[in-house]
N, C-alpha and C positions, 0 to 999 in steps of 0.2 A: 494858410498852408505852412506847414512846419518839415523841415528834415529828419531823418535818424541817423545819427553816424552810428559804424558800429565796429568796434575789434575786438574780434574774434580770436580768444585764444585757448591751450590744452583745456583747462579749467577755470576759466573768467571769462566772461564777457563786456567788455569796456562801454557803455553807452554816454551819446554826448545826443541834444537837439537841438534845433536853431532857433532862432527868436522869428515870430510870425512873417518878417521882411526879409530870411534870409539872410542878412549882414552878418550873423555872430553865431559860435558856435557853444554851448554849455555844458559840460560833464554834467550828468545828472546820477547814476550809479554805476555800479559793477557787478553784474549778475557772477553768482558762485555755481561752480558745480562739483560734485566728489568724484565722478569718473567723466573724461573725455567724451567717451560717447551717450553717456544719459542728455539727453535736450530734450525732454517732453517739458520740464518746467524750465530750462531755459526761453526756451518758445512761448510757450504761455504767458509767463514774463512780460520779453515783448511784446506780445500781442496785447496785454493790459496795459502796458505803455503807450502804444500806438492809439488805442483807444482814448487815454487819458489828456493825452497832447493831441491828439489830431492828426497823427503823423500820414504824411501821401508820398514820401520815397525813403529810400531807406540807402545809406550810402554803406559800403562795406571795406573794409582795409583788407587789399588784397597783398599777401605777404610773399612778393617774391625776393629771392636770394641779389645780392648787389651785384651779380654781374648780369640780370637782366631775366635769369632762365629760371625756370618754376620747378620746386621742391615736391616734399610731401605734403608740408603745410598747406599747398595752394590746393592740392586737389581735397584736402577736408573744408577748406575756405568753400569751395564752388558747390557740396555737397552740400554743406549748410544753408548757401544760397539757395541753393533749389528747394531746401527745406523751408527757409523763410516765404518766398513766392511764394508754393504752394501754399503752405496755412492762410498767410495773409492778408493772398489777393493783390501784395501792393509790390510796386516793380522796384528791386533791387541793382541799382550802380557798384560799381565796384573801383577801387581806390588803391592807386599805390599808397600801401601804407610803411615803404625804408625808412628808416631812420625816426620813424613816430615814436618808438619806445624811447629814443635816444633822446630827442628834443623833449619828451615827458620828464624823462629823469634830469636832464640838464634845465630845465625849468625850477623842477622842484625845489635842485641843489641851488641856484641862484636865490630860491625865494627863503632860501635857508633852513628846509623842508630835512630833517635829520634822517640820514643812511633806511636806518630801520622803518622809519614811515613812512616811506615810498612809494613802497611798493603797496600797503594799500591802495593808492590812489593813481598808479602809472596806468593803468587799463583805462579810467575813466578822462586822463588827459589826455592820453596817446588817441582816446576817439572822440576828442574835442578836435587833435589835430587833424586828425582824416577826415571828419568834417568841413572844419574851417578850409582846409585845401581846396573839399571841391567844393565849396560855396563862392568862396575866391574864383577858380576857375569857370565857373560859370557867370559869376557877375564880368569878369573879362568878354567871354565870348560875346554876352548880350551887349557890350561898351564897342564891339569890334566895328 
């Protein structure tokens, strides 16, 4: 069994999956798209992802605002949701994703990862972290 992290954003889609034990989380790409709301090949995407890894849940970074209470962004997050279940069939979690962009980019700056380059690659880490979080989290509860 494998995970899919996933973050979701205007025009990228960050994907990360886990190693067959659940322990680790991997950036594996970043789907592109030219308008916000075209997702037919975002999804399909996906869906040939899912296929190719085996994937059985799908973890999503859910982007609320840091004092707790939900934007725009979350109610295009929960649409997408619904859009993902439906096509996929496979049951969608959802993840506080605060400060994921931030630890992506502060990762990168450490690994000495230069300004302009970055930002290719922050989608794909930021849902390595939204992963990692709840895979973390769940190896807890099952240790409780």
């Amino acid at each position: 069994m494998r995970v899919m992290g996933l973050d979701f954003g205007s025009k990228t889609v960050g994907v990360a999956i886990s190693d067959p034990l659940l322990i680790t989380a991997q950036g594996i790409e970043i789907i592109e798209r030219k308008e916000e709301n075209k997702l037919r090949r975002t999804l399909a995407r996906i869906e040939a992802l899912i296929l190719e890894y085996e994937i059985e849940e799908i973890v999503l970074g859910l982007p609320k605002n840091m004092n707790d209470s939900l934007g725009e962004r979350v109610q295009l997050t929960m649409e997408f949701k619904d859009k993902l279940e439906r096509r996929t069939g496979i049951p969608v979690s959802l993840w506080d994703e605060r400060l994921t962009t931030v630890a992506a980019n502060r990762a990168m700056m450490e690994a000495g990862i230069r300004r302009e380059n970055r930002k290719k690659h922050v989608d794909k880490i930021a849902a390595c972290f939204i992963l990692q979080g709840y895979l973390d989290n769940r190896k807890n509860k099952e240790n409780v």
